[in-house]
ROVEXNU-530361 format. One record per residue (C-alpha): residue number from 0; chain; residue in one letter; x, y, z. Coordinates in pm, whole numbers, plus 50000, padded with zeros to 5 digits. Layout:
<node seq="NUM" mol="A" type="A" c1="X" c2="Y" c3="Z"/>
...
***
This chain:
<node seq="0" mol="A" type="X" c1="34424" c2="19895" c3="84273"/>
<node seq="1" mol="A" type="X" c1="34295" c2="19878" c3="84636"/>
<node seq="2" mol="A" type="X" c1="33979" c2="20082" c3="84529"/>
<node seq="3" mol="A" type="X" c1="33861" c2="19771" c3="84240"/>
<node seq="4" mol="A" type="X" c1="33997" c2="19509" c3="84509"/>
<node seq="5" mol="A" type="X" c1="33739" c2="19655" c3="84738"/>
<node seq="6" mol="A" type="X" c1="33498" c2="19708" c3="84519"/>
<node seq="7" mol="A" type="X" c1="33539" c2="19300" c3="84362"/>
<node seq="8" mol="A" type="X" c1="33458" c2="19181" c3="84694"/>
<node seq="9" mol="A" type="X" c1="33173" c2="19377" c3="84782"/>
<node seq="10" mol="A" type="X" c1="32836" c2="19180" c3="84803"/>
<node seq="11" mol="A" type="X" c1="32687" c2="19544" c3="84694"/>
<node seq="12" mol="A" type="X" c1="32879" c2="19624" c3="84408"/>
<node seq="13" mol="A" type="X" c1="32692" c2="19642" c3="84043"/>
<node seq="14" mol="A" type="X" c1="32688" c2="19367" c3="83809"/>
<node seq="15" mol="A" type="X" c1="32815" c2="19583" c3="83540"/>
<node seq="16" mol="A" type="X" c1="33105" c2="19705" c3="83790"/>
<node seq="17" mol="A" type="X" c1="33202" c2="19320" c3="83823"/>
<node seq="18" mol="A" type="X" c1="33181" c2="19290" c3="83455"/>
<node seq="19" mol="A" type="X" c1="33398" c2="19516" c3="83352"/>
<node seq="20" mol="A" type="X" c1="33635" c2="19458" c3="83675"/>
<node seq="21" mol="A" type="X" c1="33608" c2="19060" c3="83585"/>
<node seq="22" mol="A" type="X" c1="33817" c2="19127" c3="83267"/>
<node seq="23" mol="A" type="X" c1="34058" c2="19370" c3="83355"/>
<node seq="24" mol="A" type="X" c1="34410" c2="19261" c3="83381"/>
<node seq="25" mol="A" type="X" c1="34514" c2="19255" c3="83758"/>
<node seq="26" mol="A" type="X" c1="34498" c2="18944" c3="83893"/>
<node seq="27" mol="A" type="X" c1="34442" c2="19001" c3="84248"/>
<node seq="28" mol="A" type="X" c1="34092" c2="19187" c3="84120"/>
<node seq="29" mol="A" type="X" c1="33983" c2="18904" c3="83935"/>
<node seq="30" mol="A" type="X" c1="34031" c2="18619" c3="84201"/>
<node seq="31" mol="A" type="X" c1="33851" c2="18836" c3="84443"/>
<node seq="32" mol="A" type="X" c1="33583" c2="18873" c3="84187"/>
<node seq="33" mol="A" type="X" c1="33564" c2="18450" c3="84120"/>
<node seq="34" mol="A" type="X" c1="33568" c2="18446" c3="84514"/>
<node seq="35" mol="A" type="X" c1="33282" c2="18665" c3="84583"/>
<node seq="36" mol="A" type="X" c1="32941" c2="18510" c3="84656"/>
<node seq="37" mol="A" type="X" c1="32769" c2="18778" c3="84517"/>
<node seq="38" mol="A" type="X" c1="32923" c2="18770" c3="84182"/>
<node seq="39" mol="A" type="X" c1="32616" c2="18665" c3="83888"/>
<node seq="40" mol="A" type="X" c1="32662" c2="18323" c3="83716"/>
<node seq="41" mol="A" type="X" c1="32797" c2="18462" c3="83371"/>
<node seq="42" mol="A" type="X" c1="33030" c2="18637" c3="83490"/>
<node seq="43" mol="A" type="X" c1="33151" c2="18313" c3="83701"/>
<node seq="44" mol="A" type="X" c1="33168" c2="18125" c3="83377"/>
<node seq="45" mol="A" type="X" c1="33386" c2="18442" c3="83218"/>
<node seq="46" mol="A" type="X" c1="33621" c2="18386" c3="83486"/>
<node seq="47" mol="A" type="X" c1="33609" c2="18014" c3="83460"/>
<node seq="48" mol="A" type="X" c1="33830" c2="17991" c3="83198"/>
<node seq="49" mol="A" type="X" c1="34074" c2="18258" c3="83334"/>
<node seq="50" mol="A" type="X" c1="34456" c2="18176" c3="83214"/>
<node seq="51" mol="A" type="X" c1="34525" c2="18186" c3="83596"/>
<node seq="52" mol="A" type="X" c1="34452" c2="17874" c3="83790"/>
<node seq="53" mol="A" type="X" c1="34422" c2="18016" c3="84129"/>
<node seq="54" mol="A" type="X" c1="34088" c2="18208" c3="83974"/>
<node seq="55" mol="A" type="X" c1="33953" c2="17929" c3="83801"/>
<node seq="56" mol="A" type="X" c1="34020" c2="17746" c3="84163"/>
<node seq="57" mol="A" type="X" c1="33813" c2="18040" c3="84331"/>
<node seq="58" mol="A" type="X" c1="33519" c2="18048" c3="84079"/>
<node seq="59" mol="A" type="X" c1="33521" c2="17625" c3="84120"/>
<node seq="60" mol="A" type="X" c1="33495" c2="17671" c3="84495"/>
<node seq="61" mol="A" type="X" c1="33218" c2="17971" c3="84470"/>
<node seq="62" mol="A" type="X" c1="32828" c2="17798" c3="84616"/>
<node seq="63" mol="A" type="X" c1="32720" c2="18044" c3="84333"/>
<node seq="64" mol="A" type="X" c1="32925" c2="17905" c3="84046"/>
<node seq="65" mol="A" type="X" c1="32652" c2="17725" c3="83774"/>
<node seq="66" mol="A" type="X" c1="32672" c2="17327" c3="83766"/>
<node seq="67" mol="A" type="X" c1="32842" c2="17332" c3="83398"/>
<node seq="68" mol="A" type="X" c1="33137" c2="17522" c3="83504"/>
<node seq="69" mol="A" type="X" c1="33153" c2="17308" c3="83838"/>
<node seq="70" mol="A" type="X" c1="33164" c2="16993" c3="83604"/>
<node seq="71" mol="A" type="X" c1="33424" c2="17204" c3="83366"/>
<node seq="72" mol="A" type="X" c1="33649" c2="17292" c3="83582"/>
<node seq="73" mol="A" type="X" c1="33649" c2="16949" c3="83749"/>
<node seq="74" mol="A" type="X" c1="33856" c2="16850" c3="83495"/>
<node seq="75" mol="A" type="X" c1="34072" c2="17098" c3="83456"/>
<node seq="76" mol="A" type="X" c1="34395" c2="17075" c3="83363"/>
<node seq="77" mol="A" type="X" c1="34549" c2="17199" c3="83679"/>
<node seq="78" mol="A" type="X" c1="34596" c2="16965" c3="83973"/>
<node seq="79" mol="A" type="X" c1="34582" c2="17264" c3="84240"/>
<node seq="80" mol="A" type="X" c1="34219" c2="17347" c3="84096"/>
<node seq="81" mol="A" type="X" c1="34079" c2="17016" c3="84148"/>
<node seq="82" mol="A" type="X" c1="34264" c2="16996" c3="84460"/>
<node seq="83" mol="A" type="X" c1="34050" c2="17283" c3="84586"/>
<node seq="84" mol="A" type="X" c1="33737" c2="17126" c3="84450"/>
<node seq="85" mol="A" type="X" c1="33810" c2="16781" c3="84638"/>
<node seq="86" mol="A" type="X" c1="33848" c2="16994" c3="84965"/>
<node seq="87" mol="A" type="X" c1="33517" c2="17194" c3="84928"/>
<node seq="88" mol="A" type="X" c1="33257" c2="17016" c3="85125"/>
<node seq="89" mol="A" type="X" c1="33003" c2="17191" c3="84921"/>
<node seq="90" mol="A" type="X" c1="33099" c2="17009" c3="84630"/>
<node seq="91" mol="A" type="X" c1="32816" c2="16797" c3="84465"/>
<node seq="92" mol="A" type="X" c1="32867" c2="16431" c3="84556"/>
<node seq="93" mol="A" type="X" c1="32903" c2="16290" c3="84221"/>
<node seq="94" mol="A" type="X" c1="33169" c2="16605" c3="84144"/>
<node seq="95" mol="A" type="X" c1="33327" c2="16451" c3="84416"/>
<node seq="96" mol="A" type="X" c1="33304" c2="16113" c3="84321"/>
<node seq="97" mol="A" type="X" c1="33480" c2="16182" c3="84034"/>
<node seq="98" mol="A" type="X" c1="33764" c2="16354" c3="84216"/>
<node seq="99" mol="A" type="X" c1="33811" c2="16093" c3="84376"/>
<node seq="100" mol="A" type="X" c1="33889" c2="15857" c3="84083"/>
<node seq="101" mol="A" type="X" c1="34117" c2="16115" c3="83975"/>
<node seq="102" mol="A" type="X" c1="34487" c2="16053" c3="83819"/>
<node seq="103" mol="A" type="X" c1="34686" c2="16260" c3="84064"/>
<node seq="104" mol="A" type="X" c1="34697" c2="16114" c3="84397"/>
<node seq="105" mol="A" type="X" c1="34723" c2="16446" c3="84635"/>
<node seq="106" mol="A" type="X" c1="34357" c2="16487" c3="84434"/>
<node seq="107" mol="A" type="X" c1="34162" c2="16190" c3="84476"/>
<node seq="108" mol="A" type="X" c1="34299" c2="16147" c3="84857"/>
<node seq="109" mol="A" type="X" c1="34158" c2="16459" c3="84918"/>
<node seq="110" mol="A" type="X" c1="33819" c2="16374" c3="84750"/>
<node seq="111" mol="A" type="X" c1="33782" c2="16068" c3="84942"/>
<node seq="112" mol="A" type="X" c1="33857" c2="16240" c3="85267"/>
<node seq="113" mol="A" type="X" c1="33581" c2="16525" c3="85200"/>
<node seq="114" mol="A" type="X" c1="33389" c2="16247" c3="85098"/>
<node seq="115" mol="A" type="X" c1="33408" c2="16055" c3="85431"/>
<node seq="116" mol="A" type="X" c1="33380" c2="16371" c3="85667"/>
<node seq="117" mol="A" type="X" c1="33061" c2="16428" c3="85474"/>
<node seq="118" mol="A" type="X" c1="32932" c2="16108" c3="85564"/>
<node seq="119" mol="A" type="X" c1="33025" c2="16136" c3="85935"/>
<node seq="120" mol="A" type="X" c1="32831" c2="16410" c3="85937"/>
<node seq="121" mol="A" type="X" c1="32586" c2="16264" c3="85808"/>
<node seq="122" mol="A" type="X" c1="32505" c2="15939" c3="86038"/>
<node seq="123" mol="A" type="X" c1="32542" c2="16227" c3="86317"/>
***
């Protein structure tokens, strides 16, 4: 187990290694694979609609992860996955935006305050 968990979060590791890694069945292997900033696009949108929410989370908050599967996974079903998304600052404004309108409360607070730090930092 330690061995793939290495291997899923090396930047160096083959795509076909991730591939095959991205579907086995230990959990801990596949977050580290969504999480990794190395890991190719397709294989981001494999993971993207992993039954576990804390990889779907990780692939949402991957700079790498493909603009369809950001706008996916911004509505997913799971509060604590958009609640990762509205605390990424790398988050596309309008992704964002839309977090910010969203149902739960914990989830659009968050979006609004990512949204104003990114505006501080922006009239710096």
């Amino acid at each position: 187990m330690d061995f793939y968990y290495i291997f899923a979060g090396s930047p160096n590791t083959p795509q076909r290694v991730l591939s095959r890694l991205a579907v086995c069945g230990q959990l801990k292997v596949r977050g580290r694979i969504a999480e990794n900033r190395e890991t190719p696009a397709d294989i981001l949108q494999l993971l993207a609609g992993d039954e576990n929410w804390e990889v779907r989370a990780s692939v949402a908050t991957n700079p790498r992860a493909p603009q369809e599967v950001v706008e996916i996974l911004s509505r997913d079903e799971n509060a604590d996955v958009r609640y990762s998304m509205a605390e990424c600052d790398h988050m596309p404004f309008h992704v964002l935006d839309r977090l910010a309108q969203d149902q739960n409360p914990y989830v659009a607070d968050r979006a609004r305050t990512t949204l104003e730090e990114m505006f501080v930092c922006l009239a710096i």
